[in-house]
Backbone as CSV, one residue per row, in Angstrom:
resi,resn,N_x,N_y,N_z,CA_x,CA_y,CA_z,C_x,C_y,C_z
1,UNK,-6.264,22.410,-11.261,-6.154,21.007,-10.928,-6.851,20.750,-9.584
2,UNK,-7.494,19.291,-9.422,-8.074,19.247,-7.858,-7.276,17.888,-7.410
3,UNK,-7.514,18.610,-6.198,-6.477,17.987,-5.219,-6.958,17.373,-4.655
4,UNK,-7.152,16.443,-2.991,-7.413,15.912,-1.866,-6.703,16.735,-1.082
5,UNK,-7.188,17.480,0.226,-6.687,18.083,1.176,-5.529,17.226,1.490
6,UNK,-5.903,15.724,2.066,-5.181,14.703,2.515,-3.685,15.132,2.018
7,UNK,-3.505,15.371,0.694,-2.531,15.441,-0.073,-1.469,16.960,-0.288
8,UNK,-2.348,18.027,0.445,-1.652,19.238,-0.013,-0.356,19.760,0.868
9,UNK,0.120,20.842,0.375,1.586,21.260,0.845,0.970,22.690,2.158
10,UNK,1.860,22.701,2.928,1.601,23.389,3.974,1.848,24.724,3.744
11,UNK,0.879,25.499,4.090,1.499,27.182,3.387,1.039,27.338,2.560
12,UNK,0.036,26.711,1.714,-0.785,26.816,0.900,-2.348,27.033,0.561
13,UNK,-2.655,27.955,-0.155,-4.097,28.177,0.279,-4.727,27.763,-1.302
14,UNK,-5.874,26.735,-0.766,-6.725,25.954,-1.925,-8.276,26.523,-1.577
15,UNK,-9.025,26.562,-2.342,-10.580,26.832,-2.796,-11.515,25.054,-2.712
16,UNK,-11.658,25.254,-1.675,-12.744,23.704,-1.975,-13.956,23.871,-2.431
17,UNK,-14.056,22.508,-3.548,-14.598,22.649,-4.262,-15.718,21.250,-4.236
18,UNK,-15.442,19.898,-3.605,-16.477,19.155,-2.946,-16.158,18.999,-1.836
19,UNK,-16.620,18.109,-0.840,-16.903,17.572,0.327,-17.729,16.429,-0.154
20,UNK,-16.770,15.261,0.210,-17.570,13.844,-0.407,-17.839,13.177,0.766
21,UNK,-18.355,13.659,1.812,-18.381,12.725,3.258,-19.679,12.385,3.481
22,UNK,-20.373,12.056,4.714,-21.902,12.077,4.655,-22.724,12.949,5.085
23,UNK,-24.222,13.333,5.210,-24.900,14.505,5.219,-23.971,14.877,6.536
24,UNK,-23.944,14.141,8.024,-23.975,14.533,9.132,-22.401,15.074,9.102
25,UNK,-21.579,14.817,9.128,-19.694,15.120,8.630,-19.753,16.364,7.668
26,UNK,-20.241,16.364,6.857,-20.572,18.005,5.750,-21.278,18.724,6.670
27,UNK,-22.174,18.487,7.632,-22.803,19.559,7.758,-22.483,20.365,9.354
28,UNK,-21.057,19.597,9.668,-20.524,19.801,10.817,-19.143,20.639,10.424
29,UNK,-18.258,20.035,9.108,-17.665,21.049,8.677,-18.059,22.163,8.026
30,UNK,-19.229,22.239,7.606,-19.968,23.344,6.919,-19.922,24.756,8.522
31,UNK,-20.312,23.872,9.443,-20.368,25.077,10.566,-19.115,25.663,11.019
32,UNK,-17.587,24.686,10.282,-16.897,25.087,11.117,-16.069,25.922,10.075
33,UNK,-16.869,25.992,8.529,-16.229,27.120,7.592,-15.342,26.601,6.625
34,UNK,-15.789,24.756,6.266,-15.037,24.125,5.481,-16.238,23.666,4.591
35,UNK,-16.376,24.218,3.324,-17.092,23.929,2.701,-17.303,24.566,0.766
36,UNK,-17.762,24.237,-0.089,-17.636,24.040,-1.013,-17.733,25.735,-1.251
37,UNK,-16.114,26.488,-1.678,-16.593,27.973,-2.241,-15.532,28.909,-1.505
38,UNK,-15.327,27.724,-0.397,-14.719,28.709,0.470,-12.500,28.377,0.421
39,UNK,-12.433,29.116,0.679,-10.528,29.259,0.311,-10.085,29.024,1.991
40,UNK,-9.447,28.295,1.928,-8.437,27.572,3.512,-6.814,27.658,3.177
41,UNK,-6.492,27.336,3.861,-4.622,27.371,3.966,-4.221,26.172,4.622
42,UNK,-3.690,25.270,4.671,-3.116,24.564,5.354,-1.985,25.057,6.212
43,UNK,-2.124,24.737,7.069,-0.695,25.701,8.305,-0.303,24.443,9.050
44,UNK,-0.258,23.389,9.150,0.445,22.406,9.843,0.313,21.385,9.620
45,UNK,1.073,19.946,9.556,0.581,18.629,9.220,1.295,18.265,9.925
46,UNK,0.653,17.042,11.204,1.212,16.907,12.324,0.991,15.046,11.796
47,UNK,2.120,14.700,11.963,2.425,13.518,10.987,2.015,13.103,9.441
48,UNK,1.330,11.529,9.589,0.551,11.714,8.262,-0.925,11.937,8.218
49,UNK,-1.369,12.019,9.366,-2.999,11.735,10.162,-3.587,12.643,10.217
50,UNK,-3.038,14.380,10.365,-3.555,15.329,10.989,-3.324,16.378,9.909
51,UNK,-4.264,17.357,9.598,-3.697,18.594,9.292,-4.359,19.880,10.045
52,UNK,-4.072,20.691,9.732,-4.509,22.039,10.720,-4.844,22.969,9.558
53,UNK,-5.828,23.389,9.689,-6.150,23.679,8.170,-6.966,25.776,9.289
54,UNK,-6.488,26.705,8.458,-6.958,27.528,8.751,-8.407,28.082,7.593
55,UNK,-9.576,28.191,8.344,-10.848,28.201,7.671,-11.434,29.726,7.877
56,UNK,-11.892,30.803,7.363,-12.736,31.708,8.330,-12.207,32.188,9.029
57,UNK,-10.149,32.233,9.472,-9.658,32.476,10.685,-9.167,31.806,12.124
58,UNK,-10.241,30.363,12.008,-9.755,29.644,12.876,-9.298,28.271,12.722
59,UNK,-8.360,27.910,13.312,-7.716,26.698,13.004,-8.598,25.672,13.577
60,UNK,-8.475,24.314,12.310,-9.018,23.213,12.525,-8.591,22.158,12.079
61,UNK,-8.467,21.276,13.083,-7.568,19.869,13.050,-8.960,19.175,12.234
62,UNK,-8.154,17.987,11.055,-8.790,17.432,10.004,-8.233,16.417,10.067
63,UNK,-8.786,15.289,10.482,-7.820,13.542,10.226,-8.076,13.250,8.910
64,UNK,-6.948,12.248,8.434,-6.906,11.942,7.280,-7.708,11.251,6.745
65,UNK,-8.779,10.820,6.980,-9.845,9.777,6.194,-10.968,10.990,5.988
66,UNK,-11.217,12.589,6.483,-11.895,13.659,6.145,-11.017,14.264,5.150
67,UNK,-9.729,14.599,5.407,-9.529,15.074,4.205,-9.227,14.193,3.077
68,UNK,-8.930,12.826,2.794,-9.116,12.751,1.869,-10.644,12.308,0.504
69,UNK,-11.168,13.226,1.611,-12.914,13.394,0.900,-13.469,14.546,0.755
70,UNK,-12.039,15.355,0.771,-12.513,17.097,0.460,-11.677,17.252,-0.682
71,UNK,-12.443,17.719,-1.709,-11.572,17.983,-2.972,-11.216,19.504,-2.918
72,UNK,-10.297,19.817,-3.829,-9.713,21.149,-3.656,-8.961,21.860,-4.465
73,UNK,-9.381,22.940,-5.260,-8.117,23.721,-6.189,-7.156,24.351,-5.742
74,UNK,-6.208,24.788,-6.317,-4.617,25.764,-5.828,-5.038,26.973,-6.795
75,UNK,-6.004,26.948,-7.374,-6.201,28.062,-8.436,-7.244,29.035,-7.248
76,UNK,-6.144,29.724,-6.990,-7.139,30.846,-5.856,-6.509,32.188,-6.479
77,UNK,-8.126,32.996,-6.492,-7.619,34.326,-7.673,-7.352,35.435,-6.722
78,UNK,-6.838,36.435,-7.461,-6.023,37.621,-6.159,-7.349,37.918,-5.179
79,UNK,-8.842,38.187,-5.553,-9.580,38.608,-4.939,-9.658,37.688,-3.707
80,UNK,-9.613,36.258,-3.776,-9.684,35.420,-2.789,-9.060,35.516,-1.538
81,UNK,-7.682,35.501,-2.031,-6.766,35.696,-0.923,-6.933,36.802,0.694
């Protein structure tokens, strides 16, 4: 199933699978290891605005009008993890 980051549960690790934002916003999360292929975790949601999303190892704060333009599966296979 795909999700919206915007939308996911904390403690959870999803596989993104688009990035619907514009060239310059994709290609800034692309550097920071959020991008289409790659498996993240969500580790904090600091109201409804913010999440903290662990990418590559390092944590990164995501406001809610970015994530809800990152699509995302929960189907992450043992190798992923």
């Amino acid at each position: 199933m795909i999700y919206r980051l915007s939308v996911s549960l904390t403690g959870k690790r999803y596989k993104i699978v688009a990035v619907n934002l514009t060239e310059k916003q994709t290609a800034k999360l692309d550097k920071l290891g959020i991008f289409p292929g790659e498996t993240v975790t969500i580790t904090k949601k600091i109201g409804k605005s913010t999440l903290i999303i662990d990418a590559s190892g390092a944590a990164i704060a995501v406001g809610k009008e970015i994530a809800e333009n990152i699509e995302a599966t929960d189907e992450v296979t043992e190798y992923e993890r």
